[in-house]
mmCIF file of the N, C-alpha and C atoms, coordinates in Angstrom:
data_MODEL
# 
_entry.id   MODEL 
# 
loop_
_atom_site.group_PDB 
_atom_site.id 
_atom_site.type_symbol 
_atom_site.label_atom_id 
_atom_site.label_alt_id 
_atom_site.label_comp_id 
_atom_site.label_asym_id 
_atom_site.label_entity_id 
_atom_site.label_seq_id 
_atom_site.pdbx_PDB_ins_code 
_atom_site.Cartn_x 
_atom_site.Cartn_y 
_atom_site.Cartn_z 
_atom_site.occupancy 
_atom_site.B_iso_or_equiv 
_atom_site.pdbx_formal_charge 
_atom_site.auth_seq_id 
_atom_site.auth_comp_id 
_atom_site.auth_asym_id 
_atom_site.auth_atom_id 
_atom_site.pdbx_PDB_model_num 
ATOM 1   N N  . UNK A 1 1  ? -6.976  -7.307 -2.311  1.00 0.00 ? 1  UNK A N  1 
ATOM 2   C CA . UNK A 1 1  ? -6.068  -6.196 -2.498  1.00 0.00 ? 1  UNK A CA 1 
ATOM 3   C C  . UNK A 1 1  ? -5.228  -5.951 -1.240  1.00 0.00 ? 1  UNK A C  1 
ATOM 4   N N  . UNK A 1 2  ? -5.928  -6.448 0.004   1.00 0.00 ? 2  UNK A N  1 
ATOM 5   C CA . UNK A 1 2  ? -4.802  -5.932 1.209   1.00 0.00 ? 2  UNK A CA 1 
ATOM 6   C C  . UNK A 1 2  ? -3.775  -7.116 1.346   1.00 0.00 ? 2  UNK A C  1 
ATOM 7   N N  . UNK A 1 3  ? -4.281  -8.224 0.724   1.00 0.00 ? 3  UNK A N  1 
ATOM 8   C CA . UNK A 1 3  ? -3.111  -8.980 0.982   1.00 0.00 ? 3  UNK A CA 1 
ATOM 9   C C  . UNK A 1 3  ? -2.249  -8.868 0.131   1.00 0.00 ? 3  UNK A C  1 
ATOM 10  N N  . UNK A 1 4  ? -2.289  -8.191 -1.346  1.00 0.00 ? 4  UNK A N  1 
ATOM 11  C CA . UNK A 1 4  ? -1.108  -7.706 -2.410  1.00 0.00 ? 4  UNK A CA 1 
ATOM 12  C C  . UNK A 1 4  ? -0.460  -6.459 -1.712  1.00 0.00 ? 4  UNK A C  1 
ATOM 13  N N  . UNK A 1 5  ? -0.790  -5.624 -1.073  1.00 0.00 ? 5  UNK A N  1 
ATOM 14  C CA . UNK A 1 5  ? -0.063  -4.669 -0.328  1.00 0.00 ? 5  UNK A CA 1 
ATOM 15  C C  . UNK A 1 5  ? 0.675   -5.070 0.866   1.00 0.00 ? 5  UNK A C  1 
ATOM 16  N N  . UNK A 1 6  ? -0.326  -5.855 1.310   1.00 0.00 ? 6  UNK A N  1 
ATOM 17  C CA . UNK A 1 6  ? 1.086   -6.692 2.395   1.00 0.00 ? 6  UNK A CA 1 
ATOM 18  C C  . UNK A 1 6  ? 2.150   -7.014 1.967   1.00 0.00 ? 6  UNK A C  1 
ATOM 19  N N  . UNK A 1 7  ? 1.843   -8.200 1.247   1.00 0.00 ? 7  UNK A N  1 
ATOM 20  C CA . UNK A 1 7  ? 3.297   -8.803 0.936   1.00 0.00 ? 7  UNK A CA 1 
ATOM 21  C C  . UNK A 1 7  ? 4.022   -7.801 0.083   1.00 0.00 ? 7  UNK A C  1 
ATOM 22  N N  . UNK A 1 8  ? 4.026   -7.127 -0.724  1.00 0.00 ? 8  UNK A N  1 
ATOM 23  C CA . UNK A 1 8  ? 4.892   -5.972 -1.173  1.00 0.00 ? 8  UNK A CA 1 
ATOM 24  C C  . UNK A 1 8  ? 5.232   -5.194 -0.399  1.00 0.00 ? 8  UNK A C  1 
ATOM 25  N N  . UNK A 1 9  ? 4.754   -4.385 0.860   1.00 0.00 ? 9  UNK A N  1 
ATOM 26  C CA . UNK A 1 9  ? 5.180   -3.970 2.047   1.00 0.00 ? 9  UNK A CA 1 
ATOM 27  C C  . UNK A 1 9  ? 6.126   -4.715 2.623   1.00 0.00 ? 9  UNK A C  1 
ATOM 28  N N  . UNK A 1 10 ? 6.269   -5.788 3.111   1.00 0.00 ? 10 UNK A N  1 
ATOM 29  C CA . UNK A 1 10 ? 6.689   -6.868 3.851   1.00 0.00 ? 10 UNK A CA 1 
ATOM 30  C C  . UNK A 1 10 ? 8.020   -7.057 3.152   1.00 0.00 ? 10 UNK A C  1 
ATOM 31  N N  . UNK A 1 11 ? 8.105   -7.051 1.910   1.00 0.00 ? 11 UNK A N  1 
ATOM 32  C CA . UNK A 1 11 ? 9.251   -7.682 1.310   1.00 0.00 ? 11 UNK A CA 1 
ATOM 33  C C  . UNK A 1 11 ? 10.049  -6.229 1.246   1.00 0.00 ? 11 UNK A C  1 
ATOM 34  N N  . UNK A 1 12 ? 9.709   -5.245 1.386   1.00 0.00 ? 12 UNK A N  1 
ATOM 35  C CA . UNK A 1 12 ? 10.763  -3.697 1.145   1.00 0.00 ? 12 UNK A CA 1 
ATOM 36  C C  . UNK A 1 12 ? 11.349  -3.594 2.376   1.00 0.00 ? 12 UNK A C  1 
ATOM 37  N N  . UNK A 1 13 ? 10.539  -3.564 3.654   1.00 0.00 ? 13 UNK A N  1 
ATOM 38  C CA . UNK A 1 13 ? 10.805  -2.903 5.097   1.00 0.00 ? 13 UNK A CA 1 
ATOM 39  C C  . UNK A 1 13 ? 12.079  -3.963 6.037   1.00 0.00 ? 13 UNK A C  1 
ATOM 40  N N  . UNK A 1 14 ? 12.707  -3.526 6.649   1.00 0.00 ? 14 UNK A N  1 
ATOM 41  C CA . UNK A 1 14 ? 13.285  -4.283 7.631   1.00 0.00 ? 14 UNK A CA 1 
ATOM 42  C C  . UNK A 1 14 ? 12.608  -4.709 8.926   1.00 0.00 ? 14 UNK A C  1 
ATOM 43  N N  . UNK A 1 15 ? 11.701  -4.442 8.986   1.00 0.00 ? 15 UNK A N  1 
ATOM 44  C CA . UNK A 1 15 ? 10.748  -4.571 9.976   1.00 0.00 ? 15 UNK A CA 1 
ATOM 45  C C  . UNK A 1 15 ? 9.177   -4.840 9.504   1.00 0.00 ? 15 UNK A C  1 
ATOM 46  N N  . UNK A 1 16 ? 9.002   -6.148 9.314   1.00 0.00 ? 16 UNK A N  1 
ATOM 47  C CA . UNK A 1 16 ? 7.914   -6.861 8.299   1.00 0.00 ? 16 UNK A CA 1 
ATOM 48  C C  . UNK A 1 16 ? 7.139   -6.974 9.464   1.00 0.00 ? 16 UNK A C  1 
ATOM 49  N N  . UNK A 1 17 ? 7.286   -7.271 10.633  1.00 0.00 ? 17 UNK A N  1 
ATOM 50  C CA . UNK A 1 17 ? 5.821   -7.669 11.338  1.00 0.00 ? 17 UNK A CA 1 
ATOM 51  C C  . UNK A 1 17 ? 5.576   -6.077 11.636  1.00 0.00 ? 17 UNK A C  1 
ATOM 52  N N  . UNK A 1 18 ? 6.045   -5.064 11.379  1.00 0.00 ? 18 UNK A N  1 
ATOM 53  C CA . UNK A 1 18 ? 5.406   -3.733 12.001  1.00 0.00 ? 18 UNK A CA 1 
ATOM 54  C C  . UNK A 1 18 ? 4.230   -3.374 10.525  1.00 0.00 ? 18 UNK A C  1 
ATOM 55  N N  . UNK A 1 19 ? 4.121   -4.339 9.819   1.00 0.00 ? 19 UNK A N  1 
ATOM 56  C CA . UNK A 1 19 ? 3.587   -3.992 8.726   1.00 0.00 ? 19 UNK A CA 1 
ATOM 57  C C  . UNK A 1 19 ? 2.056   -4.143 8.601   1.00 0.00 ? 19 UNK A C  1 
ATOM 58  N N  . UNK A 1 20 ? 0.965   -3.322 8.326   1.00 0.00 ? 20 UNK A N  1 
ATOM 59  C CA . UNK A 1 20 ? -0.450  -3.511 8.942   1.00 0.00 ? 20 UNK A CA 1 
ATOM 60  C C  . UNK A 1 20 ? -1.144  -2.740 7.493   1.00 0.00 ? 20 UNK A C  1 
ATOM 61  N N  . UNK A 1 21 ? -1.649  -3.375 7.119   1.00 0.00 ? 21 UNK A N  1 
ATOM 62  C CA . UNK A 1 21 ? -2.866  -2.704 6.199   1.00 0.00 ? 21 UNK A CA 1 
ATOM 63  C C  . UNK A 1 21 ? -4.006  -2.903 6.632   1.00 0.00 ? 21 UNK A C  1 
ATOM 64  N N  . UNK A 1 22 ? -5.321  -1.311 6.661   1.00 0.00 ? 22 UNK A N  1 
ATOM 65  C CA . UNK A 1 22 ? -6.702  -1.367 7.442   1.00 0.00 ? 22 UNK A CA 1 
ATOM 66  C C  . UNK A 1 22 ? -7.299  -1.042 6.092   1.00 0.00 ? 22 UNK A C  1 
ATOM 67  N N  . UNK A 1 23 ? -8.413  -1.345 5.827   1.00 0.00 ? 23 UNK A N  1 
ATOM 68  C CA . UNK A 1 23 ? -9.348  -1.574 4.322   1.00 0.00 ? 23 UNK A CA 1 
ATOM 69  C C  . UNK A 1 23 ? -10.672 -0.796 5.200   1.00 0.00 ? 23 UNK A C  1 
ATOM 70  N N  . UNK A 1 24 ? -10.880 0.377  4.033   1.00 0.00 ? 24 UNK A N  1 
ATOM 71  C CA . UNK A 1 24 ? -12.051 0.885  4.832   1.00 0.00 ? 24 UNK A CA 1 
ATOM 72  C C  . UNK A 1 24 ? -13.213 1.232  3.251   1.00 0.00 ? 24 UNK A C  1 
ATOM 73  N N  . UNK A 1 25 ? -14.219 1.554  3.479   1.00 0.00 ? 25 UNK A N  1 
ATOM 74  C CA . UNK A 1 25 ? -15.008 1.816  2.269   1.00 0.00 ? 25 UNK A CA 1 
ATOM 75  C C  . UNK A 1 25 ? -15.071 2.579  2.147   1.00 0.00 ? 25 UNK A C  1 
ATOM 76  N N  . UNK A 1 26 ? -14.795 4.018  1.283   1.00 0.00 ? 26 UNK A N  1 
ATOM 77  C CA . UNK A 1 26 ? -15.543 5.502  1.327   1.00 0.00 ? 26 UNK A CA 1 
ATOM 78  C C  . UNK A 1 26 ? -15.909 5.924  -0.326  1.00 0.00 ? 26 UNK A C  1 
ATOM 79  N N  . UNK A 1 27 ? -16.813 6.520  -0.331  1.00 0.00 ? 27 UNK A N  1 
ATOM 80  C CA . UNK A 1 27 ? -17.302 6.991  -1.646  1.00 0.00 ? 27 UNK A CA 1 
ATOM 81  C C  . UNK A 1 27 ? -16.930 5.946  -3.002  1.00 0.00 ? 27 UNK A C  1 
ATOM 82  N N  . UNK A 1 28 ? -17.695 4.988  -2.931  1.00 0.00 ? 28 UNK A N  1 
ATOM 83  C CA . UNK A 1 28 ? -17.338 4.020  -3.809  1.00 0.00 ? 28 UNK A CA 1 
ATOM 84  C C  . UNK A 1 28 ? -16.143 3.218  -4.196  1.00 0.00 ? 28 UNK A C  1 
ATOM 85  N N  . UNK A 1 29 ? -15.264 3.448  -3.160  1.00 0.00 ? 29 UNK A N  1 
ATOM 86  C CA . UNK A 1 29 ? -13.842 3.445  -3.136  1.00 0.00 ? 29 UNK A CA 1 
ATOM 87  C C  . UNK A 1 29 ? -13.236 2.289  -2.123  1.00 0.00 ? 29 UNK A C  1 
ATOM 88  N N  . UNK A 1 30 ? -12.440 1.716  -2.337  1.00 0.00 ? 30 UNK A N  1 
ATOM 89  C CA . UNK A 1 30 ? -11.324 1.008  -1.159  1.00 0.00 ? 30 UNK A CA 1 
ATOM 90  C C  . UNK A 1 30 ? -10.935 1.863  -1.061  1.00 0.00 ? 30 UNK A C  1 
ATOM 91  N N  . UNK A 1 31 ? -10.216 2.242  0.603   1.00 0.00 ? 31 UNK A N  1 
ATOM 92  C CA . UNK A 1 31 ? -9.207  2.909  0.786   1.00 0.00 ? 31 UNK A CA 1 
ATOM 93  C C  . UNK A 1 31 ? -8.772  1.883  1.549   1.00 0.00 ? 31 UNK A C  1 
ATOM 94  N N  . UNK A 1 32 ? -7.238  1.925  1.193   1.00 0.00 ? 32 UNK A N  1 
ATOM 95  C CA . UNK A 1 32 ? -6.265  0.807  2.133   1.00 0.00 ? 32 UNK A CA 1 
ATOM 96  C C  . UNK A 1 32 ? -4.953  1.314  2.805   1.00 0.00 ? 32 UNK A C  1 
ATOM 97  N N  . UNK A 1 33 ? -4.988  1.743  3.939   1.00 0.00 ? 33 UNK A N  1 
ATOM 98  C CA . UNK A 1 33 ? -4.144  2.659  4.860   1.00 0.00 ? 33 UNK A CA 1 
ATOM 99  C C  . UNK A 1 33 ? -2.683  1.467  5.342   1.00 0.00 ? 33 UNK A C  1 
ATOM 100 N N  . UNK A 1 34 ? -1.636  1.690  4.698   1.00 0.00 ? 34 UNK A N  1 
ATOM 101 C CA . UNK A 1 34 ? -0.742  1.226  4.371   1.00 0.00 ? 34 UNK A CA 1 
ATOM 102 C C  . UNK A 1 34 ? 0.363   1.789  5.880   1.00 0.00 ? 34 UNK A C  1 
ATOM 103 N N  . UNK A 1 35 ? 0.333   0.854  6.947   1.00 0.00 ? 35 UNK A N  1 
ATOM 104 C CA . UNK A 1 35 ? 0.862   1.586  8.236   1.00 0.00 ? 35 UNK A CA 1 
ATOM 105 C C  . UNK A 1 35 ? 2.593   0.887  8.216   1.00 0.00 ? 35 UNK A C  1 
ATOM 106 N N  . UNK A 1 36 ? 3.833   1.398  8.330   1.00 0.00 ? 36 UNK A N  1 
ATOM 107 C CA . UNK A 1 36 ? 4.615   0.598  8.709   1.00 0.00 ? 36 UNK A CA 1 
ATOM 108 C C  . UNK A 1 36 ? 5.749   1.478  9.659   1.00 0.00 ? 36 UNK A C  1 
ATOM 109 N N  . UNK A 1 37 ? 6.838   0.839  10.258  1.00 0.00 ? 37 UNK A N  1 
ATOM 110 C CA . UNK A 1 37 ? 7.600   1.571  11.166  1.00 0.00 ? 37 UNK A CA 1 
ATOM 111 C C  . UNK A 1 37 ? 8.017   2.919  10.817  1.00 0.00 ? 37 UNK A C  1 
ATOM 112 N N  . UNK A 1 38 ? 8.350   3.835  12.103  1.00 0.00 ? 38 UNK A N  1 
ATOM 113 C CA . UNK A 1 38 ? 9.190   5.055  11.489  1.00 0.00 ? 38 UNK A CA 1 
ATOM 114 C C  . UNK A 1 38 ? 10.184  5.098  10.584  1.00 0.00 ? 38 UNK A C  1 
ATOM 115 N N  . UNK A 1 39 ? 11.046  4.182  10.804  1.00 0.00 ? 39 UNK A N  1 
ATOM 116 C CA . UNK A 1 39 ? 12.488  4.114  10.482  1.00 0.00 ? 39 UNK A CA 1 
ATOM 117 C C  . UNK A 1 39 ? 12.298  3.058  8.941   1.00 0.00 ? 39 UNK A C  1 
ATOM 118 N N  . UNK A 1 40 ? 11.272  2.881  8.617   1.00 0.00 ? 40 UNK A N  1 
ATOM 119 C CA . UNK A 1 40 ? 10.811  2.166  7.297   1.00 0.00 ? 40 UNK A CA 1 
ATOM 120 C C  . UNK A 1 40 ? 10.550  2.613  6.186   1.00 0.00 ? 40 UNK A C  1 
ATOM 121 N N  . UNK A 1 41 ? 9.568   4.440  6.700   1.00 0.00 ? 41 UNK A N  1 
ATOM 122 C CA . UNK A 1 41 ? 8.962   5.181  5.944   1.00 0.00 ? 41 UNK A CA 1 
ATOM 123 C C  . UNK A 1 41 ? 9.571   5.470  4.321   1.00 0.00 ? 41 UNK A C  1 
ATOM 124 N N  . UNK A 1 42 ? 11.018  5.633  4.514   1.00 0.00 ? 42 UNK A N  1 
ATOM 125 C CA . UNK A 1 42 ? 11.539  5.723  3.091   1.00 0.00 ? 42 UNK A CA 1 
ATOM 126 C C  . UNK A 1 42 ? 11.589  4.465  1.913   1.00 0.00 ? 42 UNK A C  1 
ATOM 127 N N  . UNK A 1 43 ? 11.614  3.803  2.608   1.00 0.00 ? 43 UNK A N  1 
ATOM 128 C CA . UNK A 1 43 ? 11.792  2.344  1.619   1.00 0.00 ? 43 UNK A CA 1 
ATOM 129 C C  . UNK A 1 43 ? 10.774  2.033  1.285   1.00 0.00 ? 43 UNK A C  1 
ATOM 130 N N  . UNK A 1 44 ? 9.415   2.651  1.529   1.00 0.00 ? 44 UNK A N  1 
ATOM 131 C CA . UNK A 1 44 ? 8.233   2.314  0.985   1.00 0.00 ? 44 UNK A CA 1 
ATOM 132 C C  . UNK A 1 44 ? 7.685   3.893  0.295   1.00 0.00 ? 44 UNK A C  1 
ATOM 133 N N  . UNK A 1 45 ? 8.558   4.489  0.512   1.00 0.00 ? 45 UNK A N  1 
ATOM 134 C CA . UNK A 1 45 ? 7.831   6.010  -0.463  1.00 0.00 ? 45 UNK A CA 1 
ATOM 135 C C  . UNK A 1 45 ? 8.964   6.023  -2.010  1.00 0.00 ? 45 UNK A C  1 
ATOM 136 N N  . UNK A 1 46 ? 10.317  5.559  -1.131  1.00 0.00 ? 46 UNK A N  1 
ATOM 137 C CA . UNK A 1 46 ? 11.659  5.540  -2.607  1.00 0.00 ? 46 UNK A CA 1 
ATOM 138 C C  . UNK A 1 46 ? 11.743  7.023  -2.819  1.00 0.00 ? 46 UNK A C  1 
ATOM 139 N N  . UNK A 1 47 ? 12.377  7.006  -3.604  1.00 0.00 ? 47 UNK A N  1 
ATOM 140 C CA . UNK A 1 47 ? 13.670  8.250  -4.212  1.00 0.00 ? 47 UNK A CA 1 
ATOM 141 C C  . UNK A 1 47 ? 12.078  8.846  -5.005  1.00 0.00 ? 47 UNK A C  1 
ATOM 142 N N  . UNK A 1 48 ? 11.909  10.114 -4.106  1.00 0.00 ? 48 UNK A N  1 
ATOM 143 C CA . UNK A 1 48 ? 10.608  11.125 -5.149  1.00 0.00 ? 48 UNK A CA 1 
ATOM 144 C C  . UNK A 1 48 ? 9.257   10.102 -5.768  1.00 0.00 ? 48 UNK A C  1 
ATOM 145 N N  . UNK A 1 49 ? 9.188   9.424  -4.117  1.00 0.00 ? 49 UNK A N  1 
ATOM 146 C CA . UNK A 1 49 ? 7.386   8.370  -4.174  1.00 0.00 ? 49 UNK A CA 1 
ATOM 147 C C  . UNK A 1 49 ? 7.860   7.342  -5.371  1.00 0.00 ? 49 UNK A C  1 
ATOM 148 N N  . UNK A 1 50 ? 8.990   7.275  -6.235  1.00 0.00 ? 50 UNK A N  1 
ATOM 149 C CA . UNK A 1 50 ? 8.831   6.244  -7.072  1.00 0.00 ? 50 UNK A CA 1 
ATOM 150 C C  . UNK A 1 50 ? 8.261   4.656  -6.652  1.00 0.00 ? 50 UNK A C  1 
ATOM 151 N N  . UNK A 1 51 ? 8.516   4.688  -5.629  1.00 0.00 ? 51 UNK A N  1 
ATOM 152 C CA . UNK A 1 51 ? 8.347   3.280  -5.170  1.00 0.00 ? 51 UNK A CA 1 
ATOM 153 C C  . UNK A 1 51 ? 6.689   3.070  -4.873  1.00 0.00 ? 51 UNK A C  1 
ATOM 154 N N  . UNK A 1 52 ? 6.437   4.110  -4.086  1.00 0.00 ? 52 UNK A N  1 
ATOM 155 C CA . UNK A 1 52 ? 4.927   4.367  -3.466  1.00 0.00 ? 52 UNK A CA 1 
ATOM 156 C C  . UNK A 1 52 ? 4.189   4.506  -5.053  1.00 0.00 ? 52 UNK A C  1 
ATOM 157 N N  . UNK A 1 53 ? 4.427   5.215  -5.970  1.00 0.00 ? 53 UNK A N  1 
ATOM 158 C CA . UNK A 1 53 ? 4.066   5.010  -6.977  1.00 0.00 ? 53 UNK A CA 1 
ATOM 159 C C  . UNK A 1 53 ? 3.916   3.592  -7.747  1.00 0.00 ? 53 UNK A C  1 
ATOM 160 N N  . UNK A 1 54 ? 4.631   2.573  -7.771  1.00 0.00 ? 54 UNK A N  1 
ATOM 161 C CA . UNK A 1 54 ? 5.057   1.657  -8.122  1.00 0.00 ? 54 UNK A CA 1 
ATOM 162 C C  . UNK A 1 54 ? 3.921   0.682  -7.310  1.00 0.00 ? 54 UNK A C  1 
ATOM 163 N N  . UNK A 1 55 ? 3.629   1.089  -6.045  1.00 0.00 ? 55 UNK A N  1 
ATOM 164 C CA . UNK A 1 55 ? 2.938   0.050  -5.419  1.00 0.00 ? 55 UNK A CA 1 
ATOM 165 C C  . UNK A 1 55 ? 1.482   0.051  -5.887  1.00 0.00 ? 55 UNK A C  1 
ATOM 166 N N  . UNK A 1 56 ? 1.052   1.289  -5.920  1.00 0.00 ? 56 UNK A N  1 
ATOM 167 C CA . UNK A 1 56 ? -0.425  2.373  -6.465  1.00 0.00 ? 56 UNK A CA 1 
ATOM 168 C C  . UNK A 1 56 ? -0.754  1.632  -7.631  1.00 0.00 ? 56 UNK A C  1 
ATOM 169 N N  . UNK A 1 57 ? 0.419   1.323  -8.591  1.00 0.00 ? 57 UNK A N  1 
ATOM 170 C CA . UNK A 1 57 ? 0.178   1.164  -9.727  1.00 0.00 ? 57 UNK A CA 1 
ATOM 171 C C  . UNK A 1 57 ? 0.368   -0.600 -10.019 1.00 0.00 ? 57 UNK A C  1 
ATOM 172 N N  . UNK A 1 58 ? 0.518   -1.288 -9.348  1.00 0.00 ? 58 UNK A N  1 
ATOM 173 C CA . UNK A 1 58 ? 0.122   -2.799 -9.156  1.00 0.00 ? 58 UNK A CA 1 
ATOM 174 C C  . UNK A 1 58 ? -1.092  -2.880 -8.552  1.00 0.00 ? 58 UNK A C  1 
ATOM 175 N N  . UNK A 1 59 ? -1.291  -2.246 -7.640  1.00 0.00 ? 59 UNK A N  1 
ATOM 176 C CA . UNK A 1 59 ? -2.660  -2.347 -6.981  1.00 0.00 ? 59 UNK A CA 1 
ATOM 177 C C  . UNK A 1 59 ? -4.167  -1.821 -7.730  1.00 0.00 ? 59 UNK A C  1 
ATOM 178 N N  . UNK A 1 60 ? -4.253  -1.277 -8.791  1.00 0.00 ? 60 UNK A N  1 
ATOM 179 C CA . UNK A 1 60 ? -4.968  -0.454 -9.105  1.00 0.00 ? 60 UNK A CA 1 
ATOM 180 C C  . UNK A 1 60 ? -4.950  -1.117 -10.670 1.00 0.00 ? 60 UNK A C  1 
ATOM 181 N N  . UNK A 1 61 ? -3.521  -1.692 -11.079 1.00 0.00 ? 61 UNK A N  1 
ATOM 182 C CA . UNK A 1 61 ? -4.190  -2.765 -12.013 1.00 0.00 ? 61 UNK A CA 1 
ATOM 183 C C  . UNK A 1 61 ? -4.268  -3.982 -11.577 1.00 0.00 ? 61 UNK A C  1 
ATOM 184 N N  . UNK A 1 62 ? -4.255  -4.635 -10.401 1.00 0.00 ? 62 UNK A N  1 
ATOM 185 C CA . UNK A 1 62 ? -5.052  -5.626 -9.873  1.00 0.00 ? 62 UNK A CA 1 
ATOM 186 C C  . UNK A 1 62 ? -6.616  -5.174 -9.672  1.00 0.00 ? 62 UNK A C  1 
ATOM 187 N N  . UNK A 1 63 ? -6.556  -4.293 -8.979  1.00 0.00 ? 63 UNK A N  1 
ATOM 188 C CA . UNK A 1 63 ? -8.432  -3.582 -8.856  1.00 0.00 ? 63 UNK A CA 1 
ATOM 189 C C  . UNK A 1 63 ? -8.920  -3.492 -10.292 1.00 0.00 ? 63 UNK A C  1 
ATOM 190 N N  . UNK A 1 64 ? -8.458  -3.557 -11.793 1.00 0.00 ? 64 UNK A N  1 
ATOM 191 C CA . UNK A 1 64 ? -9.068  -3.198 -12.798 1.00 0.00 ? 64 UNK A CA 1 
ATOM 192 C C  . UNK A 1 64 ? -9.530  -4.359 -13.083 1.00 0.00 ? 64 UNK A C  1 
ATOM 193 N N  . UNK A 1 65 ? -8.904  -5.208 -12.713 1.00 0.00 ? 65 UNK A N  1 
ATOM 194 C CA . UNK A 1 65 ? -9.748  -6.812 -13.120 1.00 0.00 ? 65 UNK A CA 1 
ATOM 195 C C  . UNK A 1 65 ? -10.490 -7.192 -12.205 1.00 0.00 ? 65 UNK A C  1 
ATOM 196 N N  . UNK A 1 66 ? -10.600 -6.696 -11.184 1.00 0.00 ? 66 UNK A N  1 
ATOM 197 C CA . UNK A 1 66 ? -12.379 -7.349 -10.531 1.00 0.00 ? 66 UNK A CA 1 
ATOM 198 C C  . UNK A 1 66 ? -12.989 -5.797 -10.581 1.00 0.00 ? 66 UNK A C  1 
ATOM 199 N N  . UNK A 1 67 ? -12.658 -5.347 -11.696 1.00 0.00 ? 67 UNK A N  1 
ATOM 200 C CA . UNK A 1 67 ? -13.607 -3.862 -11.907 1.00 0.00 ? 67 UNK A CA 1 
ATOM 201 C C  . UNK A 1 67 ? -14.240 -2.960 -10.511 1.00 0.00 ? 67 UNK A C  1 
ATOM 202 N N  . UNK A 1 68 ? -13.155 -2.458 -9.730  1.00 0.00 ? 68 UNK A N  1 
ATOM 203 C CA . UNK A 1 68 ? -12.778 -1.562 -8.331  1.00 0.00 ? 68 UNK A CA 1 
ATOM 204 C C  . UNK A 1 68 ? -11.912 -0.523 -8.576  1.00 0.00 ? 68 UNK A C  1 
ATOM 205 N N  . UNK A 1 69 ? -12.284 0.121  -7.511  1.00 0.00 ? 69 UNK A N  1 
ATOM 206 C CA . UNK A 1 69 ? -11.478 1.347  -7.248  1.00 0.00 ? 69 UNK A CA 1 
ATOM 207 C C  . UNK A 1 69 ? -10.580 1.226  -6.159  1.00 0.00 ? 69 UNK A C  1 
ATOM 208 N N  . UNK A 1 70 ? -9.665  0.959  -5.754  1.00 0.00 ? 70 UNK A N  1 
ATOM 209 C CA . UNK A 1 70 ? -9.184  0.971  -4.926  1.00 0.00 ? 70 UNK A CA 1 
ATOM 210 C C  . UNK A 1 70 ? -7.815  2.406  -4.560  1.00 0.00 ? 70 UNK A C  1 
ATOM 211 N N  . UNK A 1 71 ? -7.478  2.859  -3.383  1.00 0.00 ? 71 UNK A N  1 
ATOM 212 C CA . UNK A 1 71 ? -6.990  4.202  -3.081  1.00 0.00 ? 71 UNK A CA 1 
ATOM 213 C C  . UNK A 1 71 ? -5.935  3.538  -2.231  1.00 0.00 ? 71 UNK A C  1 
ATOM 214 N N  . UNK A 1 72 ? -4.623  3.800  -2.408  1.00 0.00 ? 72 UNK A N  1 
ATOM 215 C CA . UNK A 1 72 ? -3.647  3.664  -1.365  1.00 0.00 ? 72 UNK A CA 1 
ATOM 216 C C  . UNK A 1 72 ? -3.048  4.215  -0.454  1.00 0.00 ? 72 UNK A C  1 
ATOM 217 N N  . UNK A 1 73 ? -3.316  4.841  0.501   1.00 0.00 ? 73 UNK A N  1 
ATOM 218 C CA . UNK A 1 73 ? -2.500  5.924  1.522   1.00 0.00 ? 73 UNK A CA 1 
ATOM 219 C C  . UNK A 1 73 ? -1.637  5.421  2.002   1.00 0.00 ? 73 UNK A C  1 
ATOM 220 N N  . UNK A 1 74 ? -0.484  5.977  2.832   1.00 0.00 ? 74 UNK A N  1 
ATOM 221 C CA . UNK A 1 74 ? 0.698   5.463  3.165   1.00 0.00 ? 74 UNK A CA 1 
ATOM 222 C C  . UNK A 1 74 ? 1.036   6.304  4.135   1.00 0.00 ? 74 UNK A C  1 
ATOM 223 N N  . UNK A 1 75 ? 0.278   5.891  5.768   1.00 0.00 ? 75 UNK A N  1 
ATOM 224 C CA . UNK A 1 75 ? 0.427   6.840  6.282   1.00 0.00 ? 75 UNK A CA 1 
ATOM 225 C C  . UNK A 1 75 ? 1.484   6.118  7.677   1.00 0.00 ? 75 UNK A C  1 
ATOM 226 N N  . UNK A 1 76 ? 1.668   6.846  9.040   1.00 0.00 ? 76 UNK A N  1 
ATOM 227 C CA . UNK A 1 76 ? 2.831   6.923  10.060  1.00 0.00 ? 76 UNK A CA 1 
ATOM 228 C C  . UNK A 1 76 ? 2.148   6.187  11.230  1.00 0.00 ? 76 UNK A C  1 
# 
């Protein structure tokens, strides 16, 4: 799963090597902390999270087929 958030990260931002996903475990859960430049932040949230939505929702039906939970944050 962190390498499907990479490369979908990677391909939006103008600044692809500032791009870092950290995979942590909590309450039965992936959480995958989605880090990229300041000046990036919009092109990965889109017009009202559509995009950030968009990513949540590839990732989470990739996690339904190896039967996971996985959580996406998208933080600075």
């Amino acid at each position: 799963m962190k390498e499907l958030v990479e490369v979908i990260a990677k391909s939006l931002v103008d600044n692809p090597e500032e791009v870092t996903v950290t995979e942590t475990e909590k309450d039965r859960a992936t959480v995958l902390e989605l880090h990229v430049a300041q000046a990036d932040m919009g092109k990965v949230i889109g017009k009202q999270g559509r995009i950030a939505k968009a990513i949540r929702s590839v990732v989470k039906a990739a996690a339904s087929r190896e039967d996971k939970k996985v959580i996406v944050e998208i933080v600075q």
